[in-house]
C-alpha positions in Angstrom: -0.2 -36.5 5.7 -1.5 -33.5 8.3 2.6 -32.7 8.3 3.3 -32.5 4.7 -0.2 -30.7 4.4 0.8 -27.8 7.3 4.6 -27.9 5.4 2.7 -27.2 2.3 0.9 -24.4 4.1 4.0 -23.1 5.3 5.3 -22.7 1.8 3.0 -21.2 0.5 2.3 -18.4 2.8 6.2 -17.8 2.1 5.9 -16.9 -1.1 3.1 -14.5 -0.5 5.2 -12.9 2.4 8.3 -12.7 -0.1 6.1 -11.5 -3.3 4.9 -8.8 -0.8 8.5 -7.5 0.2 10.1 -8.1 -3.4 6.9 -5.5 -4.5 7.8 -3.5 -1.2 11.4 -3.3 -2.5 10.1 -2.6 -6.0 8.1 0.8 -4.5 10.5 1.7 -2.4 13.3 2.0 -5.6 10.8 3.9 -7.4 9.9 6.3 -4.6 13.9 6.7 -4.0 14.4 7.2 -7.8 11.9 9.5 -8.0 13.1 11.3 -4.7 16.1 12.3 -6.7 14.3 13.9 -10.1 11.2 12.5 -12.5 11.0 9.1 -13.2 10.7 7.8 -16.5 8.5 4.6 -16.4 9.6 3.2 -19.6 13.7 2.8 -18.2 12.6 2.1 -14.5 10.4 -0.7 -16.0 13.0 -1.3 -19.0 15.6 -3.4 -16.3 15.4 -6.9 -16.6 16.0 -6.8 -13.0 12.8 -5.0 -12.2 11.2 -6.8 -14.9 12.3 -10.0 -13.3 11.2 -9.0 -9.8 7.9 -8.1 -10.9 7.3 -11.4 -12.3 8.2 -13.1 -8.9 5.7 -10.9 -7.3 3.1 -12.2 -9.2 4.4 -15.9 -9.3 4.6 -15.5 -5.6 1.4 -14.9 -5.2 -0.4 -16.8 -7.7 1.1 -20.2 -6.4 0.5 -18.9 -2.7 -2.7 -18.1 -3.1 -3.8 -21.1 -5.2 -1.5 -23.3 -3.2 -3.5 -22.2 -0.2 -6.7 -22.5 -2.2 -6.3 -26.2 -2.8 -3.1 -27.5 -1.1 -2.3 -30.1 -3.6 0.5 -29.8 -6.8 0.2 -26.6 -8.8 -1.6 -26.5 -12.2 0.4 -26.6 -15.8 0.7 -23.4 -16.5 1.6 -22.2 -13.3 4.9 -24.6 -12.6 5.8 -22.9 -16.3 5.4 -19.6 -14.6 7.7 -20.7 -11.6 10.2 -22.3 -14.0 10.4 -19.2 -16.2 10.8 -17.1 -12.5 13.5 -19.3 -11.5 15.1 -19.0 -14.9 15.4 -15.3 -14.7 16.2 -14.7 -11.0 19.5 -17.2 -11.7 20.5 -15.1 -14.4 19.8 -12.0 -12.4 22.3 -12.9 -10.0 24.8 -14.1 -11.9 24.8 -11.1 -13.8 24.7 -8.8 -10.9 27.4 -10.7 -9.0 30.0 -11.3 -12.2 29.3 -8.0 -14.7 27.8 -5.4 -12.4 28.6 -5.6 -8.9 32.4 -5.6 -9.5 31.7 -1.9 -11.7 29.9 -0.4 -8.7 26.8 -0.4 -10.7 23.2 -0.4 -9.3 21.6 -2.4 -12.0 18.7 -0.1 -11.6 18.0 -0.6 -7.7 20.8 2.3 -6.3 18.6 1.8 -3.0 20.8 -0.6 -0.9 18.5 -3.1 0.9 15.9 -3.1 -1.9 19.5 -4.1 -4.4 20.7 -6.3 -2.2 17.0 -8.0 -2.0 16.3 -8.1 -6.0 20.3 -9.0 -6.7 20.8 -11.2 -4.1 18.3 -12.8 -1.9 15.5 -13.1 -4.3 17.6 -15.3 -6.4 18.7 -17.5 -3.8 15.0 -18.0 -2.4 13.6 -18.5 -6.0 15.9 -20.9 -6.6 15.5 -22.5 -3.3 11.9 -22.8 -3.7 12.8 -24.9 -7.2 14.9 -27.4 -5.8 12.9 -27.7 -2.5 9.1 -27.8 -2.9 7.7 -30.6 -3.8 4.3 -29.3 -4.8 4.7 -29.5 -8.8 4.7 -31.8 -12.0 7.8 -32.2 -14.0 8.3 -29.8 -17.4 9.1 -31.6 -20.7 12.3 -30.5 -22.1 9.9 -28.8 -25.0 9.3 -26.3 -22.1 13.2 -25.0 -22.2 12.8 -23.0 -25.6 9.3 -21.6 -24.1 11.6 -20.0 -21.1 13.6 -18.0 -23.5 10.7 -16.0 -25.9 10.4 -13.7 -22.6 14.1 -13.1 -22.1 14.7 -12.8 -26.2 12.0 -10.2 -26.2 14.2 -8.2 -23.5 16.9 -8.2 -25.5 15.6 -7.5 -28.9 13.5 -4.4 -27.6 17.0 -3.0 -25.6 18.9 -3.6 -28.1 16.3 -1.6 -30.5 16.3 1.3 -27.8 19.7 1.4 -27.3 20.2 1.7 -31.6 17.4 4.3 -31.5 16.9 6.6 -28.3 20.3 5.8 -26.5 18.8 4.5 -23.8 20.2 1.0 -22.6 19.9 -0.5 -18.8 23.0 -2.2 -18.2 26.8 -0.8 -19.5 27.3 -4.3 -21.0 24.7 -3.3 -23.6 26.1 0.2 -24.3 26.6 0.7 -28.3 29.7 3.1 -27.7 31.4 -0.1 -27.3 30.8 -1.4 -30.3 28.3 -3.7 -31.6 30.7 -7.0 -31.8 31.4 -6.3 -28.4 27.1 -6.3 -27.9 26.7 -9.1 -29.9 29.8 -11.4 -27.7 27.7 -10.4 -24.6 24.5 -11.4 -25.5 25.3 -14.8 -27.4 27.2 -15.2 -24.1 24.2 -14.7 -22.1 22.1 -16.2 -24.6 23.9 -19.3 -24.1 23.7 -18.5 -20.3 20.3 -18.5 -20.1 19.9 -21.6 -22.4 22.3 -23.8 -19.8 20.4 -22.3 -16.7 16.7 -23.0 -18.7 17.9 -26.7 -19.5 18.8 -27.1 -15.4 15.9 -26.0 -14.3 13.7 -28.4 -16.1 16.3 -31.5 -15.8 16.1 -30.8 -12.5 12.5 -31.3 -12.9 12.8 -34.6 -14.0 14.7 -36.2 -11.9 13.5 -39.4 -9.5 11.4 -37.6 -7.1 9.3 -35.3 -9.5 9.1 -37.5 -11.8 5.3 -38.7 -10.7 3.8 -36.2 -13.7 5.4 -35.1 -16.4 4.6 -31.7 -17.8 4.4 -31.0 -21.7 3.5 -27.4 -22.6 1.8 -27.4 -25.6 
């Protein structure tokens, strides 16, 4: 018991430590962008990678701190908030690795170690921290359309600003190629995200988590 409980510790102070440098890496992109000419908050903000980063920053910290706190599983809504994180991150890197990387395109973090920390090592931890920790119910699989209204949003406000101001985050999403070519890429991600929402929560349920289940209602 006194193992577990100083593993648990452990944990959790790694996901403070790791929402504290993903924020580092967060400031340190803006102060780079902004190094180079203003900064307009709305498209720094408007990546899904930032967006996603953030959102492990305070995940991190919310199941840290609480962890620490009272060192038992974590609370409803707060294993929806790390299955929601997890969801995101995957798709992060997937995306980064498969559409962007292979372009030469920043996805929004043109600052190297902070790119390669939000692209690439976030995900993996994130993800990590899913399949490893043990400190959490299961999710119901009436959780997996709730991990897709944040994602959905996304889209539907870039897709508005891109048909509007021009503005668009990622060159997959740009309307001089056509909005049939838009619409292949994000039912292809749509379905992406679906597939990697679906794992997460399976995952969830399988023999060892399977002491609580979880139904968001």
């Amino acid at each position: 018991m006194k193992t577990r409980q100083t593993a648990l510790r452990f944990l959790n102070l790694a996901r403070i430590l790791w929402a504290l440098a993903t924020l580092g890496a967060i400031g340190a992109t803006y102060a780079d962008t902004a190094s180079r000419g203003p900064v307009q908050p709305l498209n720094f903000f408007g990546y899904f990678t930032i967006q996603s980063n953030l959102v492990v920053v305070l995940v991190g910290l919310i199941a840290g701190l609480m962890g620490l706190a009272k060192g038992a599983s974590m609370p409803r809504w707060v294993v929806g908030l790390r299955a929601m994180a997890s969801v995101c991150m995957v798709v992060v890197g997937l995306i980064y690795l498969t559409l962007l990387a292979p372009l030469g395109a920043a996805g929004g973090v043109p600052l190297p170690w902070a790119n390669w920390v939000m692209h690439i090592l976030g995900p993996l931890l994130v993800l990590a921290d899913w399949l490893l920790a043990r400190d959490r119910t299961s999710l119901s699989y009436r959780a997996v359309p709730l991990l897709l209204i944040y994602p959905l949003l996304w889209t539907g406000v870039v897709l508005i600003r891109g048909a509007s101001d021009g503005w668009v985050p990622y060159p997959f999403l740009d309307p001089d190629q056509g909005y049939p070519v838009i619409a292949l890429y994000v039912v292809s991600i749509a379905v992406l995200f679906a597939g990697i929402a679906f794992l997460v929560v399976a995952y969830g349920l399988r023999g060892r988590h399977r002491d609580v289940q979880l139904e968001i209602r």
